[in-house]
C-alpha positions in Angstrom: 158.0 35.3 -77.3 159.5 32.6 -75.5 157.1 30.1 -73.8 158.5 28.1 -70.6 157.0 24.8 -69.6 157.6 24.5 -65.7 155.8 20.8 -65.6 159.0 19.0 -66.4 158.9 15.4 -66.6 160.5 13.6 -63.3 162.2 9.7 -63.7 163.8 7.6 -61.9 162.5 7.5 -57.8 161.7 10.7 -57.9 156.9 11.0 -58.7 156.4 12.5 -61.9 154.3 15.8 -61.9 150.9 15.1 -61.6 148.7 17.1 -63.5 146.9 20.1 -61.1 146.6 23.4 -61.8 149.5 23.9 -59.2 152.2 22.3 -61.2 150.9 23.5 -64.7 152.2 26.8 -64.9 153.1 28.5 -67.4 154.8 31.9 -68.1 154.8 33.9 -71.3 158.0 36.4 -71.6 156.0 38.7 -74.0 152.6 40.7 -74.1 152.2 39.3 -77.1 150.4 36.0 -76.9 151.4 33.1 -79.5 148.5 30.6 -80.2 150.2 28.1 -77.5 147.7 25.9 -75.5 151.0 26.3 -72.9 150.1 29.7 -72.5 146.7 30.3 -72.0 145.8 27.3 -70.2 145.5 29.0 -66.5 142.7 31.7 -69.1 140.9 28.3 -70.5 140.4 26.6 -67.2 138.2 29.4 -66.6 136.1 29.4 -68.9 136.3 25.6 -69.9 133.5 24.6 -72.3 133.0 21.1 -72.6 133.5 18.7 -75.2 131.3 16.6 -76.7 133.8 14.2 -77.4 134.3 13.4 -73.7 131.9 11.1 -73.6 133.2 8.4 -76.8 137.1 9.5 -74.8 135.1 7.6 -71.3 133.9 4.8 -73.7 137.2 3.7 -75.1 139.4 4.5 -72.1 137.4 1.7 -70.9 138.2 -0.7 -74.1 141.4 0.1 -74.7 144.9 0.3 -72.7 145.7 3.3 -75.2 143.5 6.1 -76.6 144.7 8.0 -79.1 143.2 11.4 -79.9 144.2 13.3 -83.1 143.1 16.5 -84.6 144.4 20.2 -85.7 146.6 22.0 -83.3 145.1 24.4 -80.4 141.9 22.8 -81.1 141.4 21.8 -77.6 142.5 18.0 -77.1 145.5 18.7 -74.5 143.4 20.9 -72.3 139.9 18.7 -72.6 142.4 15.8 -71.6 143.8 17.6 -68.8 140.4 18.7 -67.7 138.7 15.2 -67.9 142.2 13.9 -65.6 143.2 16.4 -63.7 145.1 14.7 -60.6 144.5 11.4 -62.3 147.6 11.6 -65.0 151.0 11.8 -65.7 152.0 14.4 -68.1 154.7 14.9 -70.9 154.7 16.8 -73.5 157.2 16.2 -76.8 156.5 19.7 -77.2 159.0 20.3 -75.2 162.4 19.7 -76.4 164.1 18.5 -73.5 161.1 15.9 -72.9 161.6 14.7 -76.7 165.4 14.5 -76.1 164.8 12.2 -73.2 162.7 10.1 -75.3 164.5 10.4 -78.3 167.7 8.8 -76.6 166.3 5.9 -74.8 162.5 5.4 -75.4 162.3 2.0 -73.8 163.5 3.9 -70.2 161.2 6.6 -70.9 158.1 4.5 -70.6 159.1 2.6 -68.0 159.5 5.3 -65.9 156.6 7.5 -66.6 153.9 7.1 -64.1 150.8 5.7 -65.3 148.0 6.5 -66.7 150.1 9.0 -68.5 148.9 11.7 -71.2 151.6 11.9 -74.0 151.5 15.0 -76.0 152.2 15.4 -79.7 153.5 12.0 -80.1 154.3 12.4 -83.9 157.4 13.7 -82.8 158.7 10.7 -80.8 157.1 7.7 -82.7 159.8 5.6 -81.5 158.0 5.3 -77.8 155.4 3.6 -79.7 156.8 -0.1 -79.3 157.7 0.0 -75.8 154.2 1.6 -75.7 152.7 -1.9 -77.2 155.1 -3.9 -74.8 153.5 -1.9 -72.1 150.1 -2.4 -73.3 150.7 -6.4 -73.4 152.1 -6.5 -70.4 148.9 -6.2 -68.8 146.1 -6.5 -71.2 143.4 -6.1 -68.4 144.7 -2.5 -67.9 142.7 -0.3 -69.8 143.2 3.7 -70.2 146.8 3.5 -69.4 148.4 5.8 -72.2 146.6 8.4 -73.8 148.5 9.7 -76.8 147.6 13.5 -78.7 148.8 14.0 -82.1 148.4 17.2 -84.2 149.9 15.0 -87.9 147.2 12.3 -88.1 148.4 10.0 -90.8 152.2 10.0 -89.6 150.6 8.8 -86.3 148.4 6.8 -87.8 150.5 5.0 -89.6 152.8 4.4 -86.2 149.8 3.4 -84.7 148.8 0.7 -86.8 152.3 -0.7 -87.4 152.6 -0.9 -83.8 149.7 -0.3 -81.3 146.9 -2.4 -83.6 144.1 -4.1 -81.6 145.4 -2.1 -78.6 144.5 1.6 -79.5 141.1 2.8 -80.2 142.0 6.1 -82.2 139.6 9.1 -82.1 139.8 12.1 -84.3 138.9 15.9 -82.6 137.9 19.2 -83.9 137.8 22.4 -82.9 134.5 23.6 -81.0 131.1 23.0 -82.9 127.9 25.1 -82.9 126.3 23.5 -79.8 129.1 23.4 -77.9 130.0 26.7 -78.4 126.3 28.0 -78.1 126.8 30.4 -75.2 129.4 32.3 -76.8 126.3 34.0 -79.8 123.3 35.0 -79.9 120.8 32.4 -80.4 119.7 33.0 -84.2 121.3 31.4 -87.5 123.1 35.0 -88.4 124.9 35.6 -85.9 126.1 32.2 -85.3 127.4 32.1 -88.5 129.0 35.3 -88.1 130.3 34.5 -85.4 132.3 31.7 -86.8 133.8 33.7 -89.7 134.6 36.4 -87.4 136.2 34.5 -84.1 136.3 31.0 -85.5 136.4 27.6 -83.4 139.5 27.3 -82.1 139.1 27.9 -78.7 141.8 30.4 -77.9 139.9 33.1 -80.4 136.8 31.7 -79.8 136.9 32.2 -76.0 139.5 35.1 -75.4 137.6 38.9 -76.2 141.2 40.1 -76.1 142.7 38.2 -78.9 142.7 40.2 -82.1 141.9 37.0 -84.4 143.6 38.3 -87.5 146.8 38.8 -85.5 145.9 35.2 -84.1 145.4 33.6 -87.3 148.5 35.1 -88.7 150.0 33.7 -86.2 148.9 30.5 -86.3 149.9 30.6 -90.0 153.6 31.4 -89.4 153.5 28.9 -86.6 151.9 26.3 -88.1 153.7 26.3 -91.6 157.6 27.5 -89.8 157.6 24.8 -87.1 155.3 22.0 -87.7 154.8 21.5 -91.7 159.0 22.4 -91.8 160.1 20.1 -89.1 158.2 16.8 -90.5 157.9 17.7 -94.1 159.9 18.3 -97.2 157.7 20.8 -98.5 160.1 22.8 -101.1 159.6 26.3 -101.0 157.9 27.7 -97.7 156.9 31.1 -100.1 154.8 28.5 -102.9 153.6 26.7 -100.0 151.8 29.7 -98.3 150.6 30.3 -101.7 149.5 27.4 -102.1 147.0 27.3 -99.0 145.5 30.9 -99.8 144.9 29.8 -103.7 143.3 26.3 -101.9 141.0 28.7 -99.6 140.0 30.6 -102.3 138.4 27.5 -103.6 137.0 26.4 -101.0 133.5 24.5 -101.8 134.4 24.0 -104.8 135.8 20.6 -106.8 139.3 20.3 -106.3 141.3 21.2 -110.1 144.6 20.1 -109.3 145.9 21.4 -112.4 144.5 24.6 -111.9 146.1 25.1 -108.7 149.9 24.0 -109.8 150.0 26.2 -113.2 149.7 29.7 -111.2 152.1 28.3 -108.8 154.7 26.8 -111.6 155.1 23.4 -110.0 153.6 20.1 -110.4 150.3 18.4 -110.0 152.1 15.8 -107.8 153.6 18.3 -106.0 149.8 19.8 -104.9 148.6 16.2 -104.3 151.6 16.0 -101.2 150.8 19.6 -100.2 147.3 18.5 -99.8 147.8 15.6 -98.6 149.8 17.5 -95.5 147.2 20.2 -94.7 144.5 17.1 -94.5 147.3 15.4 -92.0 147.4 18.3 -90.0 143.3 18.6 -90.0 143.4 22.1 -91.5 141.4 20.7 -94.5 138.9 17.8 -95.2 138.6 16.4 -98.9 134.5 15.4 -99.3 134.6 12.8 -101.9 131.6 12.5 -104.7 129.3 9.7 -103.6 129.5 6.7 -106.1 127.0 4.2 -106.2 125.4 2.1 -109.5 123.2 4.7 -110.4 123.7 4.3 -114.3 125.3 8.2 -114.4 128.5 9.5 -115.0 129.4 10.1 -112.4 132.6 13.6 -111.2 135.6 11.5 -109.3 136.9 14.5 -108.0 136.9 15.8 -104.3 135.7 18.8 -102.7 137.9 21.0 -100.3 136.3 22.3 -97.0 139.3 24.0 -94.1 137.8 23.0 -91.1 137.6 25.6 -89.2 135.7 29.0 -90.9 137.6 31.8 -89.3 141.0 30.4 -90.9 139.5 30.5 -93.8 138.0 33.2 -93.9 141.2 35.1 -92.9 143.2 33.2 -95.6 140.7 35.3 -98.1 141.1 38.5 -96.0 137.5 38.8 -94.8 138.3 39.7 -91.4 134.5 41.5 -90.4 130.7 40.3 -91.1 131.0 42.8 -93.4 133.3 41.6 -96.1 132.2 38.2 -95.7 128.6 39.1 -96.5 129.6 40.9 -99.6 132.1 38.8 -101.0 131.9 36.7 -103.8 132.5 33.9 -101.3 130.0 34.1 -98.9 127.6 31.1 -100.5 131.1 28.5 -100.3 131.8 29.8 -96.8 128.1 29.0 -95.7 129.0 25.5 -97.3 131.7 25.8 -95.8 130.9 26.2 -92.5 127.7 23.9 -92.7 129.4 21.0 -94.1 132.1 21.0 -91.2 129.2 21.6 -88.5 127.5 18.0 -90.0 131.2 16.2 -89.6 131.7 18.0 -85.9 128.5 16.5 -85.3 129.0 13.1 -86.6 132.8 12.9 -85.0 131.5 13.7 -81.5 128.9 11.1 -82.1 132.0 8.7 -81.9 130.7 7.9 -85.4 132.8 7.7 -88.5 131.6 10.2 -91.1 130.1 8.6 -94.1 130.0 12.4 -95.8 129.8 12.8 -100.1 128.3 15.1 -102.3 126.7 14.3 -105.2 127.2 15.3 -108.8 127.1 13.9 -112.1 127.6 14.5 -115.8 124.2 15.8 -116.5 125.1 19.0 -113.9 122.7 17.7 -111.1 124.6 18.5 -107.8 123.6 18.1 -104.4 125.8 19.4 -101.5 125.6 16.6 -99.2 124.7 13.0 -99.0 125.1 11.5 -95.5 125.1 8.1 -95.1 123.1 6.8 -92.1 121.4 3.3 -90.8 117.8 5.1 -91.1 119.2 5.9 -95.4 120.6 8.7 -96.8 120.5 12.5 -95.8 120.7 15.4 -98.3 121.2 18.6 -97.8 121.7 21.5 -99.7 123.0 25.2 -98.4 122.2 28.7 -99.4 123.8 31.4 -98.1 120.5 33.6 -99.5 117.7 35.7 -97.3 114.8 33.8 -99.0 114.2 30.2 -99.1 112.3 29.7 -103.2 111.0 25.9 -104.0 112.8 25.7 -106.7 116.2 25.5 -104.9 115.0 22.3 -103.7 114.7 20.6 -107.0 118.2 19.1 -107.0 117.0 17.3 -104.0 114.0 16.1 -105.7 115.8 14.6 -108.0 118.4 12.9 -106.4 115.6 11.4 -104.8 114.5 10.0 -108.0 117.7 8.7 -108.7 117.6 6.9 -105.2 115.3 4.7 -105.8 116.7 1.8 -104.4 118.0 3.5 -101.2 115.5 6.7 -100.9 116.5 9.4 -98.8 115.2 9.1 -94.9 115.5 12.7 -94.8 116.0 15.8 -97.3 117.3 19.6 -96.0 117.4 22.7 -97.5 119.5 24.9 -95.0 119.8 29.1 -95.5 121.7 31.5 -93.9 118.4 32.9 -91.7 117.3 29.7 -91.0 113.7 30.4 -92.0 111.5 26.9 -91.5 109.2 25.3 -93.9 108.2 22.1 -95.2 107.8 21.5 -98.9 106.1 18.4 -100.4 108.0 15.9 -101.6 109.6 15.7 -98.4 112.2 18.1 -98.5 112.5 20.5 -95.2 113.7 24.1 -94.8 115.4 24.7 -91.4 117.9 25.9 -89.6 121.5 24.2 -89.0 121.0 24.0 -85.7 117.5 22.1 -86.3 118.9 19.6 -89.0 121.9 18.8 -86.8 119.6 17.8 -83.7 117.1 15.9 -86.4 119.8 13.8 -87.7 119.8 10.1 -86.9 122.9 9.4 -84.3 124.1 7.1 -86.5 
């Protein structure tokens, strides 16, 4: 399907195209819908849900010439940005290959010309604006909210960012819809919300559209994601070991990350599966949860845990495409975690707080799923994808708690699939996700 962007980007004396819903068309030459924002944004400004985020995006725009907003493709940043400015911004997207030409070939003109404030998409592709950007920015430091960049490869814009746009950009990361923002799409009970996520997922395109088949979309997502993004800015070797690769790393989700384990099957190196990481946590399809270290007096794992931030992916990566399947898989308890542990960092992101997310585990076998780090003391939480909360699934929490002495907990959580409540002593609660996330201290 080819897509075709009619919101080209004017120079010169001519007024660039504002951004209304009269000069963002798009038209989609196929019935079959790729997972492009291009063409489905006349469907999501129907049904626009919004954003959290919004909110910490007001606060900096406010403190800062440039915002930068990074986070996994389709997840929404282009369209909340659009929504939040409509009639307000400029628009170009790099997307577009006639756009990234243009500032490809003469990146100082390109800024100059572009009418501000201006909304820059996918500016991983162009990184060579970035300086002009800064000369921009200086130019009049009073100005604030004049650029605001999108990247889908956080740390090859990152690292563009700080060469160039440091003390001038306040950078915010984005993911795809969370729980309460995407309340009025499930029923209002632990199950299905859940469910819902393996099922649909939180991209919004999935999430929102009844018509999208989501296996189809996922596939597609897949072939898009690894064919022209990974592709075009990485050398990743073989594109057949790569897509191995990420369905061997989803089948281990939840777990501790065995590098070695992964490259044998694959017959390539362990280096080689620290870059492959390394680009599916630039691209925000996965998250590596480190093991909280502190002087404790144990021995202490060093190893991360892999989460894929959003459920349905992964959950289509291990071919559990109904409620079904994913209730009777093997999986289902690191999917829960899974999907818990990525509803706490949604939660914190949205905040506009940095996550300060661990688990805990050391070399007498006492594990603990998560340790949040807050200003009121440490969270922990464990999940159980089981009908039946027992007391004894709490006692990893106890004693952690013991082990905390000098920093004790300000809050424990024991969090099961039905969500059933109860408070046991010691201070450790049973509750719902959606109850632990509204309990949690906002920073």
């Amino acid at each position: 399907m080819e897509i075709v962007n009619s919101a080209r980007l004017s120079f010169g004396k001519q007024n660039p195209e504002r951004l209304s819903p009269a000069n963002l068309q798009y038209h989609c030459k196929s019935a079959v819908d790729k997972p492009g924002i291009a063409c489905y944004y006349s469907f999501m400004k129907q049904k626009y849900i919004k954003r959290h985020i919004e909110s910490v995006v007001k606060s900096y725009s406010a403190q800062f010439p440039v915002v930068v907003l990074t986070g996994p493709r389709q997840s929404g940043k282009t369209t909340m940005l659009k929504h939040m400015y409509s009639g307000k911004c400029s628009y170009a997207s790099f997307d577009d290959l006639t756009t990234r030409k243009m500032a490809e070939d003469d990146p100082v003109f390109f800024v100059k010309n572009l009418k501000k404030p201006a909304i820059i998409d996918e500016i991983q592709y162009v990184p060579e604006i970035l300086p002009q950007v800064k000369i921009e920015a200086d130019e009049a430091p009073d100005k604030k909210g004049v650029f605001f960049l999108t990247g889908s490869q956080q740390f090859s814009l990152m690292k563009g960012v700080s060469e160039s746009l440091a003390g001038r950009a306040g950078t915010i990361s984005m993911l795809q819809f969370s729980s309460v923002e995407a309340a009025k799409l499930y029923r209002d009970n632990p199950v299905d919300e859940f469910m819902f996520f393996c099922r649909r997922g939180a991209y919004p395109r999935p999430a929102l559209d009844k018509s999208v088949v989501p296996p189809d979309w996922y596939e597609s997502y897949v072939n898009l994601y690894v064919e022209k993004y990974v592709r075009s800015l990485y050398n990743i070797g073989s594109v057949s070991d790569f897509r191995t690769f990420v369905k061997i790393l989803a089948s281990r989700a939840g777990q501790i990350l065995n590098l070695s384990g992964i490259a044998a099957p694959l017959g390539v190196s362990v280096n080689t599966i620290k870059s492959w990481i390394s680009v599916l946590e630039a691209g925000g399809i996965i998250i590596l949860l480190r093991p909280w270290h502190a002087n404790t007096g144990k021995r202490l794992l060093k190893s991360p845990k892999v989460y894929f931030t959003d459920t349905g992916l992964l959950c289509h990566l291990n071919g559990l495409d109904s409620g079904e399947r994913v209730r009777k898989s093997p999986m289902f308890g690191q999917i829960f975690e899974n999907h818990c542990v990525m509803e706490v960092m949604k939660d914190r992101i949205n905040r506009g707080t940095r996550p300060s997310m661990y688990y805990y585990r050391d070399g007498n076998g006492l594990e603990v799923d998560l340790l949040l780090e807050t200003r009121e003391g440490p969270v922990l939480a464990e999940f159980k994808a089981s009908a039946g909360i027992k007391p004894d699934m709490a006692s990893g929490l106890r004693k952690l708690k013991g082990i905390l002495v000098k920093n004790p907990p300000a809050e424990m959580y024991l969090v099961s699939f039905n969500g059933q409540k109860m408070r046991f002593t010691e201070g450790v609660t049973a509750a719902p996700l959606k109850l632990m996330l509204r309990a949690l201290p906002p920073k």
